[in-house]
C-alpha positions as CSV (number, residue, x, y, z in Angstrom):
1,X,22.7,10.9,2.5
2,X,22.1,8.0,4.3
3,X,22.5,4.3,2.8
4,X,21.0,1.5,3.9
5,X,19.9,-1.8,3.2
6,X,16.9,-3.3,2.7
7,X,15.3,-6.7,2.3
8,X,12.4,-8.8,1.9
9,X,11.5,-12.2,2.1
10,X,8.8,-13.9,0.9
11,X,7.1,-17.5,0.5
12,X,4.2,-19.5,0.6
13,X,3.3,-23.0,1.6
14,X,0.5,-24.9,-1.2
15,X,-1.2,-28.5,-0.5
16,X,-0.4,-30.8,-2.8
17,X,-2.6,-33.0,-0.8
18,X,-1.6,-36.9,0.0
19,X,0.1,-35.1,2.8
20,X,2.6,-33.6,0.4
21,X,2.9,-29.6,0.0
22,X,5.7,-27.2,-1.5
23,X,7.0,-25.1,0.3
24,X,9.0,-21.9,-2.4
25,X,10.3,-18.9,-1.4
26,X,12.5,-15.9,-2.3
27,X,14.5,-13.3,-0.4
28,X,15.6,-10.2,-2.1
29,X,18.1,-7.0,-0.7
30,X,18.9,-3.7,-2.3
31,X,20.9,-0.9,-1.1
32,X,19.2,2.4,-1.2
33,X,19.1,6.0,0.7
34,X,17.1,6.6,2.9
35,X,14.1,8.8,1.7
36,X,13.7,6.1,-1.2
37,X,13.3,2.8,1.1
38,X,9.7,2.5,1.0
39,X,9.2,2.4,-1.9
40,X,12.0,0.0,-2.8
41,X,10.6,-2.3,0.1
42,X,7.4,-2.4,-1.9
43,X,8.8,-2.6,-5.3
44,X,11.1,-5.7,-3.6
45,X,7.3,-6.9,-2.5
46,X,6.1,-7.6,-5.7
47,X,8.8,-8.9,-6.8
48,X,9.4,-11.8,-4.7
49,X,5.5,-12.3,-4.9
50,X,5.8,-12.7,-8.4
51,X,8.9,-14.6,-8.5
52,X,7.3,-17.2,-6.1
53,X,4.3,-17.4,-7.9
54,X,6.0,-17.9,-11.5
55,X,8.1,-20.4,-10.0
56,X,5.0,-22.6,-8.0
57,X,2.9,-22.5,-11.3
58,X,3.9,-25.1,-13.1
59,X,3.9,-27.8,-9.8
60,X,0.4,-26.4,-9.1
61,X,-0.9,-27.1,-12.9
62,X,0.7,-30.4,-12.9
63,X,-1.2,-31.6,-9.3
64,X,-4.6,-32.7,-9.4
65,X,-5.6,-31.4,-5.8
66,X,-4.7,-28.1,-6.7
67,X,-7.0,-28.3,-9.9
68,X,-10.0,-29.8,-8.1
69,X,-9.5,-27.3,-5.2
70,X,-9.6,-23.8,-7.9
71,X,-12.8,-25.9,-9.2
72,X,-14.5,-26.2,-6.0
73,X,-13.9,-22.7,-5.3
74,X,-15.0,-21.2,-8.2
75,X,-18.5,-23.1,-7.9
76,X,-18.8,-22.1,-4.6
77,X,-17.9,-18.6,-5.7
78,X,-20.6,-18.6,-8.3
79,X,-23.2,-20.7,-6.3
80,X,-23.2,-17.8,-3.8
81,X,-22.6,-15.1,-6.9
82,X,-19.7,-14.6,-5.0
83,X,-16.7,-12.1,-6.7
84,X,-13.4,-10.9,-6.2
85,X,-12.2,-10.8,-2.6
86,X,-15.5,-11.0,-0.9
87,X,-14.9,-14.4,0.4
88,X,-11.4,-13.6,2.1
């Protein structure tokens, strides 16, 4: 039995336009055997995506760019009865 460590980083760059932008990220490490690192190295995933996102939500409420962006997107999604992922 084999321990290692693991670790994962994550972040993610948002316009705040004006030339502004925040830049938030987070960098977690566990120590695990072996046989079980996959699937820590995805559960560590998730959790920095998540951390980063609960932590850039209220910046991204509170700017106007971001709001008028999500509202442009959404007509274009529904001008071209666009859904989910299709337009990634």
């Amino acid at each position: 039995m084999k321990i290692s460590t693991v670790s994962i980083s994550y972040s993610r760059k948002f316009n705040l336009g004006q030339f502004e932008s925040i830049d938030v990220g987070c960098s977690l490490w566990a120590q695990v055997e072996e046989e079980d690192a996959d699937g820590v190295v995805q559960f560590l995933y998730h959790q920095a995506k998540a951390s980063v996102k609960e932590a850039a939500m209220p910046v991204i409420k509170a700017n106007e760019f971001q709001i008028s962006k999500a509202k442009s997107q959404r007509k274009v999604a529904t001008d071209e009865d666009v859904t989910g992922l299709d337009n990634f």
